[in-house]
N, C-alpha and C positions, 0 to 999 in steps of 0.2 A: 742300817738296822734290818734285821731277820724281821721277814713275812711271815707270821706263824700261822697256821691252822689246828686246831688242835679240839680233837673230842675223843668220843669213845668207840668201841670195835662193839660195836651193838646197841640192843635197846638196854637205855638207861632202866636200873634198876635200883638203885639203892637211895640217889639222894631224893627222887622223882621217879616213882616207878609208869614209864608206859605201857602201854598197855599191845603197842600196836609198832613198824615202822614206821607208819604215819604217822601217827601220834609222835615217837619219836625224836621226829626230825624237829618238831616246833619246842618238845623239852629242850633239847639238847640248844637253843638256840636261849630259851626261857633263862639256862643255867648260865650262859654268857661264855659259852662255846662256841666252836664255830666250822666243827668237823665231824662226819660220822661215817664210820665202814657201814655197810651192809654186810651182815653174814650170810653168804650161802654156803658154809661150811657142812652143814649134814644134807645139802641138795638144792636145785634151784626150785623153791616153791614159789615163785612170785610172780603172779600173772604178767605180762605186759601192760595192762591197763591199768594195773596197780604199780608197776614201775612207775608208769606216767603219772599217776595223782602222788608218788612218791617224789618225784622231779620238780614236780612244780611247787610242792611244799617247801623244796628245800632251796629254791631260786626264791618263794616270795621271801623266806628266814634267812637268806645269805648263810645258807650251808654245801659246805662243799664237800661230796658226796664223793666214795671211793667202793668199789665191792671186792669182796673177800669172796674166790671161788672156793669148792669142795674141798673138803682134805683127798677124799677117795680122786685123786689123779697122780696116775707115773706114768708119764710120757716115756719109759724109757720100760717097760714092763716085758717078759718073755712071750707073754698073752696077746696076740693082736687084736683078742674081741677087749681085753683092759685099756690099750691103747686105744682102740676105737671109741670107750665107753668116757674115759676122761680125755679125748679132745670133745664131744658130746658135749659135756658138764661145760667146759672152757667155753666151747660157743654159746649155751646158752646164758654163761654169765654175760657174756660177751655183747651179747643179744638185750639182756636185759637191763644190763651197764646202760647201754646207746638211748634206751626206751627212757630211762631216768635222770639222763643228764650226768651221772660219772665219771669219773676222768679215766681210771684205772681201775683193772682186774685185778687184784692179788692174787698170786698162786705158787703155791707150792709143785715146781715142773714134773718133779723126775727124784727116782731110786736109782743108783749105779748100778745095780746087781750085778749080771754076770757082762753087760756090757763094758765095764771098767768108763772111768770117766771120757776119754778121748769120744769113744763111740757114743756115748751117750749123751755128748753135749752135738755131737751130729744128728741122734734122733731127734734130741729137745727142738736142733732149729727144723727141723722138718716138720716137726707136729706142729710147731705156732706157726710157720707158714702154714700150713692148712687151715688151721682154727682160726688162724687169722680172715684169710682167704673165704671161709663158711660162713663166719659170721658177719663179714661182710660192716666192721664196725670201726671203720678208717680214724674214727674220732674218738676210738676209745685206747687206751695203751692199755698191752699185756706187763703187769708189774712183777716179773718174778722175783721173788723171795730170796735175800741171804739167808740160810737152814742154818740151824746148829750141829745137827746128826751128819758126823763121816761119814756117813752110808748115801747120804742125800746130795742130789743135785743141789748144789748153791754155793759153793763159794764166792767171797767177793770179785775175784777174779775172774771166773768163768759167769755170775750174772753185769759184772760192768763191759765184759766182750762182749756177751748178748745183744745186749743195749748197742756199743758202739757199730755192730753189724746188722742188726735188724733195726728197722727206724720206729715200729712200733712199738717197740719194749723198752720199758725203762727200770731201771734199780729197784728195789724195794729193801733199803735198811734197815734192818732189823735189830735193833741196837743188843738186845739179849739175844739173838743170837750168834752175833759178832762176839760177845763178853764171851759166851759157852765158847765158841771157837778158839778163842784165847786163852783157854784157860784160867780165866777171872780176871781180862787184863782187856783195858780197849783208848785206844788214842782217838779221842774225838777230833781233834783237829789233823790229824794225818785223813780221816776219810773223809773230812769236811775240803780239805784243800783238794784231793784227788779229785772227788768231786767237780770242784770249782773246774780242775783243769782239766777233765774229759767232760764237762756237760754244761758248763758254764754257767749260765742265769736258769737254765730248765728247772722248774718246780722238781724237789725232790719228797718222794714219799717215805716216810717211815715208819715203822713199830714201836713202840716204846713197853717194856714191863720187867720185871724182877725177874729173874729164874732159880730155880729151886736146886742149892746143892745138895748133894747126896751121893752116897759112897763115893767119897774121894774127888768129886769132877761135878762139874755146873752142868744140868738137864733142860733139856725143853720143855719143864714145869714151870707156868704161870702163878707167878705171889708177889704180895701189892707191892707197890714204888719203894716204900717206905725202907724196904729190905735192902736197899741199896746194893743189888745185883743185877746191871750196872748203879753208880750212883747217878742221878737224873741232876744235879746242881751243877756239876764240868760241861754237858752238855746245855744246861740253861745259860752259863757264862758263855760257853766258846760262841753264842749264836748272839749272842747282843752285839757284835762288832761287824756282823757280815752280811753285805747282801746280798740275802738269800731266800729264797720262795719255799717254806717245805711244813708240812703236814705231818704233826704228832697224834698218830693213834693211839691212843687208852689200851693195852690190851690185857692189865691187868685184873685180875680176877672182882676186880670194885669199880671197873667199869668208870661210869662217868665223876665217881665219888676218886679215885686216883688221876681224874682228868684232872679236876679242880685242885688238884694238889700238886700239879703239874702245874698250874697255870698259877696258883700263888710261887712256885719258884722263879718263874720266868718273871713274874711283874717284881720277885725283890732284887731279882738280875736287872733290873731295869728295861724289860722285853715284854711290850704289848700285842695279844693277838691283831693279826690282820683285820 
């Protein structure tokens, strides 16, 4: 039987609005949850000492805590002051992950641009060796991102080599951005088994949410579960039989209110959270 973890990519707002991360953490437990990102997506505002009262909240609730870095980072930028600015961001999440008890950074790495992929999956590893190195946070993993955008670093391909070459970083599945990659098509059990047999029992992190078609092709536009882009019931089934350690992020736009509708699928699959 799948280990679930499962909450939302931020503070609850809709079926319990907090008011606070702290606050937060004890909804999100309140609602019978048991997972939540932190977003530093528009920047790291979050003291350390407020990491730490945020840590301990979520150890006394048995929530298990993951952060979401900056969008503003491309490792892979023409700019060296860009590149120096978003390994910056990456440490301080890095930083702030350790301070709150975390397991993993989310991040979006890297733009191809004029580097073409080969080169630019050579920056990526040079940057999180540094940001790794800076932040000095052995105990936290760097989670890079499967993308949707051709333009973007993240294939599944080139973040599960990541993973296999650097010991820090591990996957981050992104189930809609997989779907967009596909072009409205995704085999859960093909990346469930590959999984199995490059990373074995390792806790696997992922995204979960809808993506918005438009003109012709699936976007990196967030819309609730319910849209069934990917549909969320093949991956409720495929995880009832396996055991597996892994962590469903809420990322759609109803937040903890598409948690819990996520988590009535899984319990009529017969799949209780951890």
């Amino acid at each position: 039987m799948a280990r679930v973890y499962l909450g939302p990519a931020g503070v609850p707002q809709y079926v319990v609005k907090a008011k606070s991360t702290l606050e937060a953490v004890r909804v999100v437990r309140e609602l019978g949850l048991n997972a939540m990102e932190v977003e530093f997506v528009q920047g790291v505002r979050m003291s350390r000492e407020l990491a730490k009262q945020v840590g301990k909240a979520a150890l006394d609730h048995g929530v298990k805590l993951s952060v979401h870095a900056p969008y503003f980072i491309n490792l892979c930028s023409e700019e060296v002051e860009k590149v120096e600015k978003s390994r910056v961001r990456l440490v301080e999440s890095l930083d702030r992950a350790r301070h709150m008890g975390a397991w993993v950074v989310v991040v979006h790495a890297a733009y191809y641009g004029k580097l073409g992929p080969s080169n630019c999956y050579k920056r990526v590893v040079e940057e999180l060796e540094k940001a790794h190195r800076e932040a000095g946070a052995t105990d936290v993993y760097v989670g890079v991102e499967i993308t949707a955008r051709e333009s973007q670093f993240g294939t599944m391909e080139e973040v599960f080599r990541l993973a296999r070459e650097l010991h820090f970083v591990t996957p981050v599945v992104d189930w809609g951005h997989l779907y967009a990659r596909g072009g409205g098509s995704i085999d859960y059990k093909s990346v469930l088994d590959r999984w199995a047999a490059e990373f074995g029992s390792a806790h696997m992190h992922t995204h979960f949410t809808s993506v918005r078609y438009r003109n012709g092709k699936f976007v990196d536009e967030h819309e609730p579960v319910e849209y069934d882009r990917p549909p969320f019931q093949p991956l409720a089934r495929e995880l009832r039989d396996r055991d597996i350690a892994i962590t469903l992020i809420c990322e759609s736009p109803l937040l903890e209110k598409d948690a819990l509708y996520m988590k009535q699928i899984l319990e009529r699959e017969g799949v209780r959270l951890a």
